[in-house]
Kinemage of the C-alpha trace (Angstrom):
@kinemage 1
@onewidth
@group {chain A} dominant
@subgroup {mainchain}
@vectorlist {calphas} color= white
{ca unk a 1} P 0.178 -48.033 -63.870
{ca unk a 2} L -1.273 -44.648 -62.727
{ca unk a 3} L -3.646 -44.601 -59.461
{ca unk a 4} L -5.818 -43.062 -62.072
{ca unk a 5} L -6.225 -45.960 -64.701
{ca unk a 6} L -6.378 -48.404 -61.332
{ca unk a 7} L -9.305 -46.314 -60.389
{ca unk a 8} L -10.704 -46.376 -63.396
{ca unk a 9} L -10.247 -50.226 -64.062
{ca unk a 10} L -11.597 -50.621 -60.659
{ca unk a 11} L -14.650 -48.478 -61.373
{ca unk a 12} L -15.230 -51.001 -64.428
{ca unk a 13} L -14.868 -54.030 -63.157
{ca unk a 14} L -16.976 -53.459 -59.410
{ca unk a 15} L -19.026 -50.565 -60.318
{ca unk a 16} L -18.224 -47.020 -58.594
{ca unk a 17} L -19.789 -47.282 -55.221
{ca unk a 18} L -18.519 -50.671 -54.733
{ca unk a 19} L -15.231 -50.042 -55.973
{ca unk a 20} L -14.991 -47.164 -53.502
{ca unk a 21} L -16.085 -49.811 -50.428
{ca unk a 22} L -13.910 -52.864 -51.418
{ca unk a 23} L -10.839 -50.002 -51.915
{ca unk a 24} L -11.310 -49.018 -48.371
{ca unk a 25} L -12.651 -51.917 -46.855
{ca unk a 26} L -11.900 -54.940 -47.975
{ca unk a 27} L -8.402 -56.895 -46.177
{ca unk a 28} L -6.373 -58.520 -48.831
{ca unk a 29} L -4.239 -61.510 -48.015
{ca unk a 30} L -2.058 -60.618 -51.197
{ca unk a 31} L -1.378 -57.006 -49.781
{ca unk a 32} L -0.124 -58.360 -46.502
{ca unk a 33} L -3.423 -57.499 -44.796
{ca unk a 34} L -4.047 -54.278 -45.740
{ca unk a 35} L -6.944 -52.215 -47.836
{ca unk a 36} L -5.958 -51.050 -51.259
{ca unk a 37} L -6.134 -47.530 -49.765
{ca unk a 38} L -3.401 -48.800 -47.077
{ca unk a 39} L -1.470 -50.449 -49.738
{ca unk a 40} L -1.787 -47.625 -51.875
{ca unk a 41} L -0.434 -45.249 -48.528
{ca unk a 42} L 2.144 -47.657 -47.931
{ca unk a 43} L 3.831 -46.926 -51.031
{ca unk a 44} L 2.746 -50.329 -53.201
{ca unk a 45} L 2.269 -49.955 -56.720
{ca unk a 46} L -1.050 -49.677 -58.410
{ca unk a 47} L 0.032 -52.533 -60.800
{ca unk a 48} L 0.704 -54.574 -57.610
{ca unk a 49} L -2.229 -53.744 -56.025
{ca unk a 50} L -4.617 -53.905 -58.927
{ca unk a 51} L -3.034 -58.052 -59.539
{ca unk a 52} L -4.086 -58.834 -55.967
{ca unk a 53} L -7.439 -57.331 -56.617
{ca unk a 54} L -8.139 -59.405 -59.931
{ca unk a 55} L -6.444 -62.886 -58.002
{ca unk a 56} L -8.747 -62.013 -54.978
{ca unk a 57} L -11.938 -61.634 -57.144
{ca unk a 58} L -11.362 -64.198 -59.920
{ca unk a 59} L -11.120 -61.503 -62.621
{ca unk a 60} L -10.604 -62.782 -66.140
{ca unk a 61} L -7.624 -62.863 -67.799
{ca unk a 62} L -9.218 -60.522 -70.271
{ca unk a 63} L -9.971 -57.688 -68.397
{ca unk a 64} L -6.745 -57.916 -66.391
């Protein structure tokens, strides 16, 4: 998955702003303690990333 299309799904799913703030402030257990914009500096993939978001927020299956 492209950062892009993570954006994207992220913009979708939270709304822009709030994507924006959860990306660079929220601490994810599934992304050994780091932001997605650590994770995403660290080198883990967007698909990664974007599976700990959707387990961390209850997103549906669906729009996974």
């Amino acid at each position: 998955m492209r950062i892009t299309v993570f954006r994207r799904l992220m913009a979708e799913e939270f709304g822009t702003t709030r994507a924006e703030m959860l990306a660079a402030d929220h601490v994810f257990g599934g992304l050994g303690g780091r932001t997605v914009e650590q994770a995403l500096a660290d080198g883990i993939s967007a698909k990664e990333i974007w599976r700990a978001v959707c387990a961390e927020f209850e997103v549906p299956a669906e729009r996974r």
